[in-house]
Steps between C-alpha positions, in 0.01 A plus 500: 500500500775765398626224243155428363434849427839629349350345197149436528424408155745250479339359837226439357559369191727245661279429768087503532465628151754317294257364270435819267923507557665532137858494478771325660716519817685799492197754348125417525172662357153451600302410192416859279176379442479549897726757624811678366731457810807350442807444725839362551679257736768777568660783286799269384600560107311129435195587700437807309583391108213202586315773636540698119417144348134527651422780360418539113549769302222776455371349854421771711394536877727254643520571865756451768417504850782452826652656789883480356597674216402464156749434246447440163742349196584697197181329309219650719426915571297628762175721377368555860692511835373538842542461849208294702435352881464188646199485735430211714241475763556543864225482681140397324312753474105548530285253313327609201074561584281216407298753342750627297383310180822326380443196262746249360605604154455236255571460092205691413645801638837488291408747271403747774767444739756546168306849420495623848919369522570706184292828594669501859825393435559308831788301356554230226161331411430244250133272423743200705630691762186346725686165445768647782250504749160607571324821477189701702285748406246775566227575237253730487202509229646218345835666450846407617548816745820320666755214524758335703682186485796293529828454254831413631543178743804399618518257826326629795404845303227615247506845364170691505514671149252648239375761698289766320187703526255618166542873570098491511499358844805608647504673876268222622787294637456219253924442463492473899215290517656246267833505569406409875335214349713359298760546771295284720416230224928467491492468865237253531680264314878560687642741271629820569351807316762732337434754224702778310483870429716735319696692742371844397137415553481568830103517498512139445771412732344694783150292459703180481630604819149528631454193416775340682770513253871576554736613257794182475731583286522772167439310146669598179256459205611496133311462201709369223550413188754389199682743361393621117 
């Protein structure tokens, strides 16, 4: 597990995922048109220049995601730089309420689930990012109130991702509620759930951990791009 999660990214886009893979075998991307993580086999001099080769110029947003350091070659700069956890589950924890009015999220809903992504800011979101995996939600009047689904899958693991809450309906649970059930889609079919969380936001970290969630190992994250 410790070696599929060093570099997550690169798991998956050499593993369950390797079909939006672009790039070769030393630095992969998932396609931009789906998400901007990118990652490398290692941080060799090689691994890193095809790394700088993925990335055009003016091409912003370009995220790296892993548990050993980030290193970058003289081409690429960071803009953002942050320190994230790991979370995988330990125990299941308490099923989501029939009642609780999740639905499937279908192609209809793109627009909304893009909107609700960009007001909430609950990590990189783009019209294909449903393509990773599927997504829930809660609506209310006819309006998306809340969402939850799945993005990175790498063997034996699927991250619970997407998270987020219109701030008209949050402190009605809605994150919880989904996030249980998305957990327990990913265990219904053999998968682990994991998930991530910047390190400082320790309101989200300490519902995670309600949830059944266990901090595994610190992330770096980097968002990068060429130099000008």
């Amino acid at each position: 597990m410790t070696q599929i999660f060093n570099r997550t990214v690169w798991s998956a886009l050499t593993t369950r995922q390797s079909a939006f893979s672009r790039g070769g075998d030393l630095a992969k991307r998932f396609d931009p048109a789906v998400s901007p993580f990118a990652a490398t086999k290692d941080n060799s001099r090689p691994a890193l220049e095809a790394l700088a080769d993925l990335i055009t110029p003016g091409e912003d947003h370009v995220y790296l995601l892993q548990a050993e350091d980030i290193a970058l070659p003289d081409a690429l700069e960071a803009e953002v730089t942050a320190l994230g956890v790991l979370m995988t589950e330990r125990r299941a924890g308490p099923d989501a309420a029939p009642d609780a009015g999740i639905v499937a999220l279908t192609a209809n809903d793109i627009p909304e689930m893009v909107a609700l992504a960009e007001l909430t800011k609950p990590g990189p979101f783009t019209a294909r990012t449903p393509e990773l995996g599927r997504f829930w939600g809660v609506k209310h009047d006819g309006r998306l109130a809340a969402m939850a689904g799945t993005r990175l899958n790498v063997t034996g693991f699927t991250e619970v991702s997407g998270i987020c809450t219109h701030p008209d309906f949050r402190g009605r649970g809605l994150a919880s509620t989904l996030s249980r059930h998305v957990a327990g889609e990913i265990r219904a079919r053999g998968d682990t759930p994991f998930l991530h969380a910047y390190a400082d936001n320790h309101g989200a970290i300490a519902l995670y951990r309600k949830l059944g969630f266990e901090i595994f190992s610190e992330v770096n994250v980097a968002v990068v791009r060429r130099k000008q």
